[in-house]
C-alpha positions, 0 to 999 in steps of 0.5 A: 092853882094849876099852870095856865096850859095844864087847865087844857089839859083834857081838851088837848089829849082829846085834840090830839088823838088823830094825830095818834092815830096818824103816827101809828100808821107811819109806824111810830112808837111812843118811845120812838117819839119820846126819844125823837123829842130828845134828838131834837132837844139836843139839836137846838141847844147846839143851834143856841149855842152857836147863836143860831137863836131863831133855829133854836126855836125852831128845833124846840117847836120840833121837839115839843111836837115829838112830846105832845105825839108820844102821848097822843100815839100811846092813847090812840094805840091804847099803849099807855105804861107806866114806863113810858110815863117815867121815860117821858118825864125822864127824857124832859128833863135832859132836854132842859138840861141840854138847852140851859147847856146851850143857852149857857155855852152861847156866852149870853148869859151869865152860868150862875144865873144858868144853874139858878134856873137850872136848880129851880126847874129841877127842884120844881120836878123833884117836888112834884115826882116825889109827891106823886110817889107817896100814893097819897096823891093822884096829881101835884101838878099845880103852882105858878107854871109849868113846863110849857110856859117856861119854854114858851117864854125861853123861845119868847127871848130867844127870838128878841136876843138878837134883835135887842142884844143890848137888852139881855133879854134872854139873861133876864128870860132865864133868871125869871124862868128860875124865879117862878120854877123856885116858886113852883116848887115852894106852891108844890110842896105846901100844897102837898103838905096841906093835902096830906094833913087834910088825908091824915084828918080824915083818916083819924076821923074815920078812925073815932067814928069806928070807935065810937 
């Protein structure tokens, strides 16, 4: 089971080549704009942490765009690294921390249930970098959602927060956030396990056939 948006996924690398195309002539890098997408982060978590909530989200559209074009730029450059990957992926996850910070510091949400959400969206990473690192598999990029639909829904209640304020909608949007990144995780790792026993099967198969 992949998160809803990753099934686009290769719809939305072909979509955005021109775009690509577009920044190189700006004279844009990848990492220009991975680290843009960062500048933008941090900015919308002061903005949260101000209650300036509906600029918040603003600045995350901003930095969510900054992270679809440094991918759409390395592509239509043909400048795809592996240190780029890891750049990307690095800068992703002190843009979450920077806004969990903000959302925490905004005194809307209780700081329990910010490392709660906080631990699961690590872990829900952790999981994925590590599986992926053993060779053993190519992607791991399943479970109930991913990063695009948690943020989807942190701007969801971060734009209802102050037409509601009664209704804490922006704690309950973080506790959920945390709820389905702890599953995430659990999705992540059992998947793992059940394709490495499945690579390890066929492996000792092989194995007995070659004896044979």
């Amino acid at each position: 089971m992949q998160p809803i948006l990753a099934r686009f996924r290769q719809l939305y690398e072909e979509t955005t080549i021109p775009l690509g195309f577009v920044c190189i002539r700006l004279g844009f890098t990848p990492n220009m704009l991975t680290l843009l997408s960062l500048l933008f982060g941090g900015l919308s978590a002061f903005a949260i942490a101000r209650r300036a909530f509906w600029l918040g989200v603003v600045l995350i559209l901003l930095m969510g765009l900054a992270d679809m074009l440094d991918g759409a730029t390395a592509r239509a450059g043909g400048t795809a690294s592996s240190y780029g990957t890891v750049l990307d992926h690095v800068v992703d996850r002190y843009a979450e921390f920077l806004l969990l910070l903000g959302v925490m510091l905004s005194d809307t949400v209780a700081p329990a249930w910010v490392m709660f959400s906080l631990f699961g969206m690590v872990m829900a990473s952790y999981v994925r970098a590590r599986a992926e690192s053993t060779d053993l598999l190519k992607s791991c990029n399943v479970g109930f959602a991913g990063r695009q639909e948690k943020l989807a829904l942190l701007c969801v209640d971060l734009l209802a927060q102050p037409l509601f304020p009664a209704l804490a909608l922006l704690q309950w949007s973080v506790i959920a956030i945390g709820g389905v990144s702890h599953i995430t995780a659990l999705q992540r790792l059992l998947y793992t396990r059940r394709m490495m026993l499945e690579r390890e099967g066929s492996a000792q198969l092989r194995k007995q056939q070659e004896v044979v």
